[in-house]
C-alpha positions as CSV (number, residue, x, y, z in Angstrom):
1,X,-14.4,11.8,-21.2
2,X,-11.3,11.5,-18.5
3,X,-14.0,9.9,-16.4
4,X,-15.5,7.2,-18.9
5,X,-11.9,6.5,-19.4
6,X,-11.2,6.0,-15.6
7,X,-14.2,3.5,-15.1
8,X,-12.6,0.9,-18.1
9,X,-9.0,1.3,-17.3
10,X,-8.0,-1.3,-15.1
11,X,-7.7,-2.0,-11.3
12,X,-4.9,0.6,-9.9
13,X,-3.9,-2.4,-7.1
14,X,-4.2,-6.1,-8.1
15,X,-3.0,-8.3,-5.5
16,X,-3.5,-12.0,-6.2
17,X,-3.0,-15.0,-4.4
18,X,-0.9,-13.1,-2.0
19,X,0.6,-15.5,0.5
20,X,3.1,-13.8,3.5
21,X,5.6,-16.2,5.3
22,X,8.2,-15.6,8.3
23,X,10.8,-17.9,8.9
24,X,10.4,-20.2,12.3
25,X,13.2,-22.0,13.3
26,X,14.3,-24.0,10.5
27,X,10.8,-23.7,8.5
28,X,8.5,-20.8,7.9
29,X,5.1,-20.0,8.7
30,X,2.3,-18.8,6.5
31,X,0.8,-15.6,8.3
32,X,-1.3,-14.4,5.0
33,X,-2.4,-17.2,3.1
34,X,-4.1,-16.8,-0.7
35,X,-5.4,-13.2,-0.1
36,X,-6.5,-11.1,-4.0
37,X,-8.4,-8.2,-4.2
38,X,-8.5,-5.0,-6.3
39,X,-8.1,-1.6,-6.0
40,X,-10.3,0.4,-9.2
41,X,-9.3,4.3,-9.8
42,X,-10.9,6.3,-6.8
43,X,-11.9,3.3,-4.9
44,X,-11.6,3.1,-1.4
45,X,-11.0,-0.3,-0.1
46,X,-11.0,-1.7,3.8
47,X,-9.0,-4.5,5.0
48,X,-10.2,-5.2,8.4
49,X,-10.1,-8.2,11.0
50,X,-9.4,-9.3,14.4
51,X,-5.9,-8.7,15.9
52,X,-3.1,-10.7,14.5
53,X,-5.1,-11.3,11.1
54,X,-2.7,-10.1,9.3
55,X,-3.3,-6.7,8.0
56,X,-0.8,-5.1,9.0
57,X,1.2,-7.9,7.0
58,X,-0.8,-7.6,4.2
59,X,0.1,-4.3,3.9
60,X,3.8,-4.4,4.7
61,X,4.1,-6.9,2.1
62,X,2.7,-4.4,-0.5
63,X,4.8,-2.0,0.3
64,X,7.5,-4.7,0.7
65,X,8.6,-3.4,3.9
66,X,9.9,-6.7,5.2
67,X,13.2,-7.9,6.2
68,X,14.1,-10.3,3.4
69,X,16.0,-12.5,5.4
70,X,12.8,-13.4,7.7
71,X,10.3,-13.2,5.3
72,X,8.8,-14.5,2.3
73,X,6.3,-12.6,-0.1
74,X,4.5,-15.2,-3.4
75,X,1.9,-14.4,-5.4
76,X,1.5,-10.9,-7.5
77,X,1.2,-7.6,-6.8
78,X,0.8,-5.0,-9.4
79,X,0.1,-1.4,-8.8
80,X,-1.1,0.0,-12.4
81,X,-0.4,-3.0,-14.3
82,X,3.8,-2.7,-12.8
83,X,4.4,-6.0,-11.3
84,X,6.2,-5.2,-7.4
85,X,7.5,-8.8,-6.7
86,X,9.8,-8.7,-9.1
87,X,11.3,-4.3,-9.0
88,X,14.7,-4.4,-7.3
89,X,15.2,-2.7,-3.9
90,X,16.1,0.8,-5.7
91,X,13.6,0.5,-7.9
92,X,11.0,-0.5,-5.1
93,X,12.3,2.6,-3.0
94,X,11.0,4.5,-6.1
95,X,7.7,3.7,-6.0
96,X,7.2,4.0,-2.4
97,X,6.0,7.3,-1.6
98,X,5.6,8.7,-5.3
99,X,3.0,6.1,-6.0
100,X,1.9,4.5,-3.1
101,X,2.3,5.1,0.8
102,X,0.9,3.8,3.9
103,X,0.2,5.3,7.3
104,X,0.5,4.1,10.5
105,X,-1.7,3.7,13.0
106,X,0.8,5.0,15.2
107,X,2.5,8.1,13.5
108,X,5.2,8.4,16.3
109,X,6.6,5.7,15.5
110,X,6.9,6.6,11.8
111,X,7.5,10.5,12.4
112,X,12.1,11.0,13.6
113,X,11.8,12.6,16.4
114,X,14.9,14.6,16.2
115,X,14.0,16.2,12.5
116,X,11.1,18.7,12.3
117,X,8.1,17.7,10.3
118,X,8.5,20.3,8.0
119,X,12.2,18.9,7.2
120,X,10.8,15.0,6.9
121,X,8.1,15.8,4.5
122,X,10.3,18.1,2.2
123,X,13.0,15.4,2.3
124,X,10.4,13.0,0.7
125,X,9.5,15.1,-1.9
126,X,12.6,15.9,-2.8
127,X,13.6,12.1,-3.0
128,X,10.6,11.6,-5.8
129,X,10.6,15.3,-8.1
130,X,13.4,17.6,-9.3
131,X,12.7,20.3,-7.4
132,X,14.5,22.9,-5.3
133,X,14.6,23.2,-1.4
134,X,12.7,26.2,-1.0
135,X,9.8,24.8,-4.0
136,X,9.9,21.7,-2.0
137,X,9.5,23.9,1.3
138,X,6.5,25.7,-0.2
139,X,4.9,22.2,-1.3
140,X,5.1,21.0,2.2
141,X,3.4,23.8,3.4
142,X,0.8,23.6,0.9
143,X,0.5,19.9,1.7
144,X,-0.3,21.0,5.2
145,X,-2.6,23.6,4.7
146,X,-4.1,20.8,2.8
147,X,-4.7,18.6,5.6
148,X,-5.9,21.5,7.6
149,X,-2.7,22.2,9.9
150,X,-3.3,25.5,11.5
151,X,-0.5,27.9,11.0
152,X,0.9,25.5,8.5
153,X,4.3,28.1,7.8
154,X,4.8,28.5,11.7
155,X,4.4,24.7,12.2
156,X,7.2,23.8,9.7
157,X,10.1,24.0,11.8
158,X,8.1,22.2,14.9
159,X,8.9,18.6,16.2
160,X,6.9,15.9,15.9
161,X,5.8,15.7,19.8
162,X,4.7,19.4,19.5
163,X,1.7,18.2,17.7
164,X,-1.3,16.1,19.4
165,X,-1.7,12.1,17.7
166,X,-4.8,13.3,15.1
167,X,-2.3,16.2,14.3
168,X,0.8,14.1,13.4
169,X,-2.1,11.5,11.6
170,X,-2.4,14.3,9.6
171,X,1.0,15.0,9.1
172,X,1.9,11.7,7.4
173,X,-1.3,12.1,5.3
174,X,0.0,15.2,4.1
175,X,3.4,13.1,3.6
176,X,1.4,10.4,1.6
177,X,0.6,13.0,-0.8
């Protein structure tokens, strides 16, 4: 029954007419131009195209992860029906990483350094749910077990450069979650 209604609710992404612009100079320039799609409950969608296409854009702007100043997102995005263009920054900050998250290529550059993994994950969780440190310590170690980090209790306390790039990949999947 859960799953009949899953297959008429609506799509859980709707982007539509989704146009990205940076300023230049004293103008801007259009770097996504008109993009819509939809995202339907357990759906798996790929955005894929040549260097500089603008994926990375695209999804930036979902996420609304650029500077406002230099930038300029029209069009709609709605993540289960909520409208994005229009949340305030606090409210936006919200809905990053409880609903919706993105990984980078590149975990590195996403993972501090200086703070160990265990630490970064459990501060995002406890950001999002009312939870105490050491419930939020025993999620993030379920997370990774999740994700299949070996020794998922030892690795807590370990940096992010004392795990190999499909490792910390893994890491901010577990993150996403």
């Amino acid at each position: 029954m859960a799953e009949d209604k899953m297959q008429g609710a609506g799509p859980v992404l709707s982007v539509r007419n989704l146009t990205t612009s940076f300023r230049v100079g004293d103008g801007w320039k259009s770097v996504v131009r008109d993009m819509s799609f939809d995202v339907a409950p357990r759906e798996t969608v790929a955005i894929v195209g040549e260097s500089g296409s603008g994926k990375s854009v695209t999804s930036l702007s979902i996420m609304q992860l650029l500077q406002k100043n230099f930038s300029r997102i029209e069009g709609s995005i709605k993540l289960n029906g909520r409208e994005l263009l229009t949340l305030e920054p606090e409210q936006m900050r919200q809905v990053r990483g409880k609903d919706v998250s993105m990984i980078f290529q590149e975990p590195m550059t996403s993972l501090n350094p200086i703070f160990p993994i265990g630490k970064q994950i459990a501060e995002a969780i406890l950001c999002h749910q009312n939870i105490s440190k050491a419930d939020a310590k025993a999620e993030v170690i379920r997370l990774l077990e999740k994700v299949r980090i070996p020794n998922a209790k030892g690795r807590f306390d370990e940096f992010p450069h004392q795990f190999s790039g499909g490792m910390r990949q893994r890491v901010m999947i577990a993150m996403a979650l």
